[in-house]
GUKOLMAR-666613 format. One record per residue (C-alpha): x, y, z. Coordinates in nm, 3 decimals, always signed. Each point is the difference from the previous one (the first is absolute). Layout:
residues N
- X | Y | Z
...
END
This chain:
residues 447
- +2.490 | -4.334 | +3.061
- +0.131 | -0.034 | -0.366
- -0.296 | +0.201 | -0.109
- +0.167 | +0.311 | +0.228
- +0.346 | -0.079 | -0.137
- -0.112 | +0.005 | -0.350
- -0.219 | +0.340 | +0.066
- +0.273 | +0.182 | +0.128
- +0.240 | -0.074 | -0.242
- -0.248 | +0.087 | -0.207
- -0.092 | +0.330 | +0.126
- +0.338 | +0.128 | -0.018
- +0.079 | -0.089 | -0.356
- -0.289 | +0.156 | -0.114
- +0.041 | +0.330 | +0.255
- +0.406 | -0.016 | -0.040
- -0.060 | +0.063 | -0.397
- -0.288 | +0.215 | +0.050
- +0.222 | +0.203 | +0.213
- +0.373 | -0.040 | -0.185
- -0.244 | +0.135 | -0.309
- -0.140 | +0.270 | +0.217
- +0.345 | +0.097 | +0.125
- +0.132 | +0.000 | -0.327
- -0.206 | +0.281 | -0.097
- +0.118 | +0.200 | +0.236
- +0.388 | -0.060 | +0.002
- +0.023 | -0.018 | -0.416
- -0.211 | +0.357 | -0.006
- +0.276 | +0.164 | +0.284
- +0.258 | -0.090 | -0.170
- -0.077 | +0.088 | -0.364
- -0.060 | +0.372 | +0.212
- +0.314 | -0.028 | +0.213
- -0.107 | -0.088 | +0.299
- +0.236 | -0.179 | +0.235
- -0.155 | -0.364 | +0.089
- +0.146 | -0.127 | +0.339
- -0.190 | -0.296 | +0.086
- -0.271 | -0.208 | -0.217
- -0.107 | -0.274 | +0.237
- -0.255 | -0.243 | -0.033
- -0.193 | -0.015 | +0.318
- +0.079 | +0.211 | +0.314
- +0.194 | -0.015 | +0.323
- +0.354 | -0.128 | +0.093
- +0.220 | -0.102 | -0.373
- +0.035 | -0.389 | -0.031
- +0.172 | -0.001 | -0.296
- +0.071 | +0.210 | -0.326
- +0.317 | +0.154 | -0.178
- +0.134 | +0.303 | -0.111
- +0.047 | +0.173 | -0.313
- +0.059 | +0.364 | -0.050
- -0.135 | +0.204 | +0.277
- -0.289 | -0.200 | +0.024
- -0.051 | -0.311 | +0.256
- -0.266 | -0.248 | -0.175
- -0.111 | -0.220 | +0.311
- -0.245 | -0.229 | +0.164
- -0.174 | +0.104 | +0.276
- -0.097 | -0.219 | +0.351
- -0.420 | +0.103 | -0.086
- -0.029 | -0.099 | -0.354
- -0.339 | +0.143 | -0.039
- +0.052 | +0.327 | -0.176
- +0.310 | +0.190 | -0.111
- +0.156 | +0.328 | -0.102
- +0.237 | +0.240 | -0.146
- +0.195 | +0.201 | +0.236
- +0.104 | +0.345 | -0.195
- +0.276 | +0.235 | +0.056
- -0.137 | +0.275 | +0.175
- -0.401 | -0.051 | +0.017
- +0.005 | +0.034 | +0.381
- -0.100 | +0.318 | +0.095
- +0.132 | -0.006 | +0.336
- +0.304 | +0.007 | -0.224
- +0.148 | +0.337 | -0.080
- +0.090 | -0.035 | -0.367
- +0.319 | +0.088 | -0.087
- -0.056 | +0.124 | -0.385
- +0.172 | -0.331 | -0.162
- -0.153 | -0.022 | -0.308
- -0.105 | -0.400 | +0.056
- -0.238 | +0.118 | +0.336
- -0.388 | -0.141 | -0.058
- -0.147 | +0.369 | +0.143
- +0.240 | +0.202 | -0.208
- -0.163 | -0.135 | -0.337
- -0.310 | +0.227 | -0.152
- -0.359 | -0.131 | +0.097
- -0.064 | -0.177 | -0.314
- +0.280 | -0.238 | -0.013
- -0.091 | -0.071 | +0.386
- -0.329 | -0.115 | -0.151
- +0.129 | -0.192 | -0.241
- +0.202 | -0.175 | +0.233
- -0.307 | -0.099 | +0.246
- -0.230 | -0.051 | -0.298
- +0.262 | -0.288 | -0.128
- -0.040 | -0.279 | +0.247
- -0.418 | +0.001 | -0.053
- +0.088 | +0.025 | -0.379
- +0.165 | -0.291 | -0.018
- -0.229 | -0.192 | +0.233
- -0.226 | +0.064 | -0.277
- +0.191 | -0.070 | -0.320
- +0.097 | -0.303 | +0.173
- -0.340 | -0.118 | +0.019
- -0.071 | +0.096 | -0.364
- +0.307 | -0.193 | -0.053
- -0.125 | -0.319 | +0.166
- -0.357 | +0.048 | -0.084
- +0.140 | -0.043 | -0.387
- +0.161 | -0.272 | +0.077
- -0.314 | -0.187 | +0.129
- -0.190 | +0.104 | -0.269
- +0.240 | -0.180 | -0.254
- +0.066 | -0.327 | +0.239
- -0.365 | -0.020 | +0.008
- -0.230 | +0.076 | +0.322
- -0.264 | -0.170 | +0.154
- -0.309 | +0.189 | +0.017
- -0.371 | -0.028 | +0.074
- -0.156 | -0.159 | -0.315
- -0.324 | +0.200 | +0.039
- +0.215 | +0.342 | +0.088
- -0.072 | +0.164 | -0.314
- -0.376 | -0.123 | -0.070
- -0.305 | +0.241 | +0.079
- -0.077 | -0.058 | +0.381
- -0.299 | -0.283 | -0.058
- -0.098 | -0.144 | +0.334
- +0.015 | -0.381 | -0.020
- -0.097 | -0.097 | +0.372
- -0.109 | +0.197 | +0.305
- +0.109 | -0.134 | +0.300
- -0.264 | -0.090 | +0.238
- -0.023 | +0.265 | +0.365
- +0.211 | +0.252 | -0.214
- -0.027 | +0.379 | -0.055
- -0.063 | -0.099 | -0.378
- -0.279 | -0.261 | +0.158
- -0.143 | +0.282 | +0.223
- +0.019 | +0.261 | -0.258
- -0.222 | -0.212 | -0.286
- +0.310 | -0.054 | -0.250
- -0.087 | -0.314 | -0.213
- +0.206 | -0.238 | -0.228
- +0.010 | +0.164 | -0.343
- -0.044 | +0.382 | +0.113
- +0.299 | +0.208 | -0.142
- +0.204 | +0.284 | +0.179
- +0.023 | +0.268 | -0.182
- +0.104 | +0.257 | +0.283
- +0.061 | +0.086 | +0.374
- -0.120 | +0.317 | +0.074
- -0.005 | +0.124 | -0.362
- +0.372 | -0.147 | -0.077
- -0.002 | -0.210 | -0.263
- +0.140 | -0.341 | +0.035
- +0.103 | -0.142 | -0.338
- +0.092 | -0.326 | +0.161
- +0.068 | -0.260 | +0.294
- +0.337 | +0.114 | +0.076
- -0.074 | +0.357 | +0.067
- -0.365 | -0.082 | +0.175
- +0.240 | -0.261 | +0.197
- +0.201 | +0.279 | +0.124
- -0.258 | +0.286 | +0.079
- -0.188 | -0.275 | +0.243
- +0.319 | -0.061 | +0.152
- +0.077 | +0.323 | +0.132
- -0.330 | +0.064 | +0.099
- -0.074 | -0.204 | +0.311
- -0.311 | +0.169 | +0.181
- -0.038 | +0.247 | -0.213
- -0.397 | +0.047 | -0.177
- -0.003 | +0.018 | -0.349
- -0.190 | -0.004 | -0.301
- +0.015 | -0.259 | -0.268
- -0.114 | +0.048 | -0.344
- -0.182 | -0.275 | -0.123
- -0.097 | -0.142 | -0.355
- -0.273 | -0.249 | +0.102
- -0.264 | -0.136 | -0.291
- +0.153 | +0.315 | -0.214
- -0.106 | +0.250 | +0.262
- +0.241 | +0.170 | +0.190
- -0.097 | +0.034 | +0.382
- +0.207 | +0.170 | +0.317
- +0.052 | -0.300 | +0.226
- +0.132 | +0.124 | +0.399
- +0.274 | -0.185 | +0.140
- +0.244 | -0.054 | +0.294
- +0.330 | -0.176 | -0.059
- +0.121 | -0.209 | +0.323
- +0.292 | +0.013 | +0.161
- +0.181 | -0.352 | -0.049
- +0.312 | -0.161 | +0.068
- +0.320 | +0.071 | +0.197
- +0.042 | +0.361 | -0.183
- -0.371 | +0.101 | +0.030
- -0.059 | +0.047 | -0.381
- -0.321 | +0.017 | -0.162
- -0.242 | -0.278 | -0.110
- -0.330 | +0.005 | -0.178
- -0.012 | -0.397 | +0.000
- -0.018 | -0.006 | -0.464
- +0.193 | -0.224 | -0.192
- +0.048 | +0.004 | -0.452
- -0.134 | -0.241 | -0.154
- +0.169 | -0.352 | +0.029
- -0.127 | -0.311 | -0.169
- -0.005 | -0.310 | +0.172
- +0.236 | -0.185 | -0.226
- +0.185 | -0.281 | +0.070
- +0.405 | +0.058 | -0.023
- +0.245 | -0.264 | -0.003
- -0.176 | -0.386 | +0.148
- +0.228 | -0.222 | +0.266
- +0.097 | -0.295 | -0.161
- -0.172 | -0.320 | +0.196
- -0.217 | +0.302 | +0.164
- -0.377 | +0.021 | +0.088
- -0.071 | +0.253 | -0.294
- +0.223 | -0.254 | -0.254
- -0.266 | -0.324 | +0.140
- -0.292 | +0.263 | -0.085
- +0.130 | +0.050 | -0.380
- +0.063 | +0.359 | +0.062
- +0.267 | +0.189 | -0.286
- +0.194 | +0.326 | +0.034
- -0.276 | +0.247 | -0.167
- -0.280 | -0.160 | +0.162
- -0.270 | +0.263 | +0.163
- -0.223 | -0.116 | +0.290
- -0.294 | +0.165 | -0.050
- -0.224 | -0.142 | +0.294
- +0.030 | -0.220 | +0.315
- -0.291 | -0.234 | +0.094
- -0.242 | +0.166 | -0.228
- +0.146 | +0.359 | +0.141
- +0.161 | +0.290 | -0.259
- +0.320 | +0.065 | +0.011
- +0.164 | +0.300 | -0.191
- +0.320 | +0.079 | +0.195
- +0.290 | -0.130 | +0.119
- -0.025 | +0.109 | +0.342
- -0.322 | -0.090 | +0.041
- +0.116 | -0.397 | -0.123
- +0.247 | +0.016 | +0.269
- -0.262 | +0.084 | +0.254
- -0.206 | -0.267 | -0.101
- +0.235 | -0.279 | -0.006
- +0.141 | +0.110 | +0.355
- -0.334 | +0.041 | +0.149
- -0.106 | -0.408 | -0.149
- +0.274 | -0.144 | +0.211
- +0.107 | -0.373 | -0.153
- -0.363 | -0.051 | -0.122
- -0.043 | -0.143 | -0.338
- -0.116 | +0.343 | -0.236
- -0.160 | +0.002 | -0.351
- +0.169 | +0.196 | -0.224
- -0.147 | +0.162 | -0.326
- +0.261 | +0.081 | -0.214
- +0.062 | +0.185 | -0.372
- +0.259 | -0.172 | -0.193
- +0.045 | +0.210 | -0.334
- -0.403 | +0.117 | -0.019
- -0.136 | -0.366 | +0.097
- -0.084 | -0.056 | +0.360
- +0.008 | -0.368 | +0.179
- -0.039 | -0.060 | +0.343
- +0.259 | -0.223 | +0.271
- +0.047 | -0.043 | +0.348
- +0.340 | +0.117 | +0.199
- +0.027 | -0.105 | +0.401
- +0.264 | +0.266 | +0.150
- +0.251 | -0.161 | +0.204
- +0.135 | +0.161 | +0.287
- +0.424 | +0.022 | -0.075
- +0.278 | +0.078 | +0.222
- -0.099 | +0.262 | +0.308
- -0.362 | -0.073 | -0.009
- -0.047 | +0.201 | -0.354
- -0.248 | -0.138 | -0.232
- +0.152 | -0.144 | -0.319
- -0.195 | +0.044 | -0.317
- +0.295 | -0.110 | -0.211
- -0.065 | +0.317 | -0.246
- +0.193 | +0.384 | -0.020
- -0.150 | +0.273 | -0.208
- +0.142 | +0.149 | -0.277
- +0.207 | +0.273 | +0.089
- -0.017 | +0.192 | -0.284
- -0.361 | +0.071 | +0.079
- +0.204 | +0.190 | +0.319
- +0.358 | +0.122 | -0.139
- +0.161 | +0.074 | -0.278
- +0.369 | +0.084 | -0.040
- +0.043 | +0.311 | -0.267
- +0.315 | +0.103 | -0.150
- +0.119 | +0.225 | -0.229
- +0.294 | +0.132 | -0.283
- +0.179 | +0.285 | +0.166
- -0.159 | +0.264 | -0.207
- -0.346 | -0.096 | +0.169
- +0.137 | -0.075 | +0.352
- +0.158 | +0.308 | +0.027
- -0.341 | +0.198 | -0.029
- -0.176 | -0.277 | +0.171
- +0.232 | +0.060 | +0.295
- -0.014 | +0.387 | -0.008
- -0.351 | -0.058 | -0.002
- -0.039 | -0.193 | +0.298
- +0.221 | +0.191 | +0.245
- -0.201 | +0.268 | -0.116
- -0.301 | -0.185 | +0.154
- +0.197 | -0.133 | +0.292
- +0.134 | +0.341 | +0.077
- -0.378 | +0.187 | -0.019
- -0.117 | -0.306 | +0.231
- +0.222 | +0.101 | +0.261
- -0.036 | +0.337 | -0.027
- -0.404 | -0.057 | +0.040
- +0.141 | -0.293 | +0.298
- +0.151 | +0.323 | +0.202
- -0.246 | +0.237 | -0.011
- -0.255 | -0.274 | +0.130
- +0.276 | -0.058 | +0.252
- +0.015 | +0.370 | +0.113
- -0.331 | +0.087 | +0.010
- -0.137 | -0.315 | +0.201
- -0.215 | -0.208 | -0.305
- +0.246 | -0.278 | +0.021
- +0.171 | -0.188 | +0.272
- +0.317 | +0.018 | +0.106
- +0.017 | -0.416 | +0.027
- +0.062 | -0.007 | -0.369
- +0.343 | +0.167 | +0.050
- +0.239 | -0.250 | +0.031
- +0.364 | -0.017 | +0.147
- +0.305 | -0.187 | +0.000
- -0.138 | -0.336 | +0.120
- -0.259 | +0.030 | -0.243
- +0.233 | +0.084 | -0.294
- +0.217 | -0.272 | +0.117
- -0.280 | -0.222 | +0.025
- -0.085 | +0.143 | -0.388
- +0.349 | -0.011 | -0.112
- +0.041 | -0.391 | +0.123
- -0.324 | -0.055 | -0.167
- +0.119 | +0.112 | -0.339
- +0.338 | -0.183 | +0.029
- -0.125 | -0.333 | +0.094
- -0.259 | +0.018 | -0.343
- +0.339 | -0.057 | -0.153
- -0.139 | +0.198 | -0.327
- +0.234 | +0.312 | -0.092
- -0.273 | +0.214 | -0.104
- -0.162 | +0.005 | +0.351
- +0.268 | +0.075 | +0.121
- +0.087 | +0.306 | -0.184
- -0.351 | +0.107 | -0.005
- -0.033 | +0.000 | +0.388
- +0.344 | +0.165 | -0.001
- -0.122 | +0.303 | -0.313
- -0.315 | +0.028 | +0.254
- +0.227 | +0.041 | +0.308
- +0.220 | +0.222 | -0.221
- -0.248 | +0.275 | -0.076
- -0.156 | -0.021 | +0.290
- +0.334 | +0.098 | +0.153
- +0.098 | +0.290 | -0.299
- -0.370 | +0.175 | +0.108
- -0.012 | -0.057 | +0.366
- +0.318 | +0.162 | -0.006
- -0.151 | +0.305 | -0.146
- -0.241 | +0.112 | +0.314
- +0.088 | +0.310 | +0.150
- +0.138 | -0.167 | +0.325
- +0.301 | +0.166 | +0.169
- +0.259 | -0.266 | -0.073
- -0.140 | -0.167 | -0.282
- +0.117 | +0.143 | -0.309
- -0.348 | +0.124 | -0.062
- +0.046 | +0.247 | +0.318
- +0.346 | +0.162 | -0.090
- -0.117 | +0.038 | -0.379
- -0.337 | +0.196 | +0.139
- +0.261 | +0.184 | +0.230
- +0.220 | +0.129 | -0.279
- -0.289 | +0.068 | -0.192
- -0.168 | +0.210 | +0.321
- +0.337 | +0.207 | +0.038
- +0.014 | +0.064 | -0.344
- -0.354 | +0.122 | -0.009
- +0.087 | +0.252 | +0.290
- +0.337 | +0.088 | -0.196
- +0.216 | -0.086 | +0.374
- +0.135 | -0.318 | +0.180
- -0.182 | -0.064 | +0.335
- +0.227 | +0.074 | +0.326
- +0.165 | -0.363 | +0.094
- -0.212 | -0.038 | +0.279
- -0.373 | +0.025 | -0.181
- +0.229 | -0.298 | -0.225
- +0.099 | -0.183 | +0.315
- -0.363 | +0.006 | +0.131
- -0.179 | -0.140 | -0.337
- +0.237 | -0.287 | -0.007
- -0.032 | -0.103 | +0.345
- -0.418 | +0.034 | -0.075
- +0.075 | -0.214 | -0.319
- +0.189 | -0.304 | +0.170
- -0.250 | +0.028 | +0.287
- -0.296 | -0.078 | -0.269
- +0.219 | -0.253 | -0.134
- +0.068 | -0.163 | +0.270
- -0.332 | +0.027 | +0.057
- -0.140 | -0.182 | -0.298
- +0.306 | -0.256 | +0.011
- -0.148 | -0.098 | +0.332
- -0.345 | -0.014 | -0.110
- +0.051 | -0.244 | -0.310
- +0.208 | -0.187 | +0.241
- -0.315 | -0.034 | +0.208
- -0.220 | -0.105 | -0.309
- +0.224 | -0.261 | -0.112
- +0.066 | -0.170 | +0.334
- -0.437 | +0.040 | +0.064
- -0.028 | -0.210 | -0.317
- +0.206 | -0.271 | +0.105
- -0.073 | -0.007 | +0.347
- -0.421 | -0.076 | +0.153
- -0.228 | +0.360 | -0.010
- -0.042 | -0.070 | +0.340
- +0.335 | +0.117 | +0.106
- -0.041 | +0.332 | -0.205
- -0.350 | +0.040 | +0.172
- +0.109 | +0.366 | +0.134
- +0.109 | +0.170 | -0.361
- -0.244 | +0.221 | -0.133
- +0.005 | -0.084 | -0.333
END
C-alpha cells in the first residue's frame, strides 16, 4: 500500500511540473502578444483552489492529470468582438508561436535537466560506449539459434552501423519479432548472420539473448563469509569451477546456483598467479544461496560527469538521440512492426515515477523526469485535433488554402480529435492494468 502512496505522489510531482512548464509556455507567449489569459489551471474539472491576480484565475483543478490555458476569445463558437486581446483576432504566426511554446519548453526543460545530470554525475552502462563484443550467448536464444558466438563483433543491423553497446542495446529493443540482419566480424571475416529478436517482458520489447563482456571478478568479500574462509580478495577472477572454464560473470552465477550447498573448487587469478581453494555456498535468508562474494560493479556501471561546457553538448547530444529514437518508436507504432504493449500509461509512469523517487539519487530522478519531459514537448507535436500538434497543422492547412474553414468543418475535427484521444487514453489504460493484472483476464484483446 505505501508503494501506491509513494507512486502517486510521485506521478504528480513529476506530471504537475511537466505540465506547470508546459503551461507556462503557453500563457508567458499570450501575453508577451496580448492575449487575454483567463484561467491557467493545473489539471481539469471543478476549481479546488487557486487565486486571482489580474484578469487571470491561476487554479487547481479536481483531475490533476493534465492542464491548460484558457484564452480570451479562442472559442470559435464565440463571435469575436474585435478587442484587441482576442486569441483568433491575432495573425497566424503569433497563433503558432503561442501553440509551439508549451512543447518548446517541454523540451528546453529536458535539456535543462539532462545538464544537470550530466554535471551531478549519471549512472550508466559501463560497456555502453565499447564496440558491441559478444561476451556470452545465452543458451535456447535467437543469438543461440542464429550461430552468434562469444567473441564475434557487431558491426551492423541491416547495414546500420553500430559503433557500440548502447546503440546495438537500443535497435534490439525496438525490434521484437522483427528479422534482421547482423553484420558480423568473426575470425576477421565479416559474415551476414539472420536473426529474430523475441518478444520479452511485460512491454513486449525485443531480445536476442547477448550480453558484453563481464569478468568474473570478485567485488567486495562478507566479513566472517564463505568466500572470506576460502581466502578470496576484492580483484580476485574465478577462472574455472571443478576443472570447468569460466570467463563471465553470468556464467559464474549460473554455476554457483546450479551446485546448490555442495563444496566447489575454485581456480582463481590473483594478480597473474593462479592457486586453487574450495568455497561451500550456504543457502541465506529466503532459500538464496550465499556465496559470501559481490562483483565489482564497475565492471557494470560507471557514473560520468562533466564541467558545464561539456555537459551542455553532451546533453544536446543525447536528446538528440532520445528524440530520433522516438521518432523511429512511432513510426514502428503506426505502421504495425512494434507492439502497442510497450506504450505505457499512467499506472505505469506512476509505477516509473515511484521507482525513481524511492532510488533516493537526484540524478534519476531528473533524468526520468528530462525523459518524461521530451517525450511530452514531441508527443505534443502530432497532428491530433486537440493536441497542439492538430491546431498548429490546422493553421498551417488554412493558411495554405489562404481561408479559415466554416466553424462547423472546425467543430467536426475536434470532436474526431478527442474521440482518438479518448481512444488511446483508454487503450494505455488497458495496457497498464494487463501488466499488473494475470494475461488470462486480457485473453480476448487482440494485441
Amino acid at each position: 500500500m505505501l508503494d501506491v502512496v509513494v507512486n502517486a505522489l510521485a506521478l504528480l510531482f513529476v506530471l504537475g511540473v511537466l505540465i506547470f512548464v508546459h503551461e507556462l509556455g503557453h500563457f508567458l507567449v499570450a501575453k508577451y502578444f496580448g492575449v487575454g489569459v483567463e484561467v491557467f489551471s493545473l489539471g481539469f474539472g471543478k476549481r479546488v483552489a487557486g487565486f486571482r491576480r489580474g484578469n487571470t484565475d491561476y487554479r487547481l483543478s479536481l483531475l490533476p492529470l493534465g492542464g491548460y490555458v484558457k484564452m480570451v476569445g479562442e472559442n470559435p463558437d464565440e463571435e469575436l468582438t474585435g478587442v484587441p486581446n482576442e486569441y483568433l483576432g491575432k495573425p497566424k504566426w503569433q497563433r503558432l508561436l503561442i501553440l509551439l511554446a508549451g512543447p518548446a519548453m517541454n523540451v528546453v526543460l529536458a535539456f535543462v535537466l539532462t545538464v544537470g545530470v550530466y554535471q551531478l554525475g549519471i549512472l550508466v552502462p559501463a560497456d555502453a560506449n565499447d564496440p558491441v563484443v559478444i561476451g556470452l550467448v545465452q543458451a535456447d536464444s535467437p543469438a543461440d539459434a542464429a550461430g552468434l558466438r562469444p567473441g564475434d563483433r557487431v558491426v551492423s543491423v541491416d547495414g546500420e552501423t553500430m559503433p557500440n553497446w548502447e546503440q546495438f542495446r537500443v535497435r534490439i529493443l525496438i525490434s521484437a519479432d522483427e528479422p534482421m540482419t547482423l553484420g558480423v566480424i568473426r575470425d576477421g571475416v565479416e559474415i551476414p548472420v539472420p536473426i529474430t529478436p523475441m518478444a520479452s517482458g511485460e512491454q513486449g520489447t525485443g531480445l536476442i539473448g547477448v550480453t558484453a563482456p563481464a569478468p568474473p571478478e570478485v567485488g567486495a568479500v562478507t566479513e566472517g563469509g564463505v568466500a572470506a574462509a576460502a581466502g578470496l580478495q576484492a580483484g580476485d577472477l574465478i577462472v574455472a569451477i571443478d576443472g570447468n572454464a569460466i570467463s563471465h560473470w553470468n556464467r559464474l552465477v549460473e554455476v554457483l546456483s546450479g551446485g546448490g550447498d555442495q563444496q566447489l573448487t575454485l581456480s582463481v587469478d590473483r594478480a597473474g598467479s593462479r592457486f586453487e581453494t574450495t568455497l561451500t555456498p550456504r543457502l541465506g535468508d529466503n532459500e538464496v544461496l550465499d556465496v559470501g562474494f559481490v562483483p565489482n560493479p564497475a565492471n557494470f556501471f560507471e557514473v560520468r560527469s562533466y564541467p558545464l561546457g561539456q555537459a551542455l553538448v553532451e546533453a544536446g547530444l543525447k536528446l538528440r538521440r532520445d528524440s530520433l529514437l522516438l521518432g523511429e518508436i512511432l513510426k514502428r507504432l503506426f505502421t504495425g512492426r512494434m507492439s502497442v504493449r510497450t506504450l505505457s500509461g499512467p499506472i505505469e509512469i506512476a509505477r516509473f515515477s515511484g521507482d525513481a523517487t524511492r532510488t533516493g539519487d537526484p540524478s534519476v530522478v531528473m533524468s526520468f523526469m528530462a525523459f518524461i519531459s521530451l517525450q511530452l514537448g514531441i508527443l505534443n507535436l502530432l497532428p491530433i485535433p486537440v493536441l497542439d500538434g492538430g491546431q498548429i497543422a490546422l493553421i498551417l492547412f488554412e493558411g495554405a488554402i489562404r481561408r479559415d474553414l466554416s466553424l462547423r468543418a472546425k467543430e467536426r475535427i475536434m470532436q474526431v480529435g478527442l474521440v482518438i484521444l479518448v481512444l488511446l487514453m483508454a487503450l494505455v489504460l488497458t495496457l497498464d492494468l494487463s501488466k499488473a493484472i494475470p494475461d488470462s483476464w486480457f485473453a480476448w484483446l487482440p494485441f
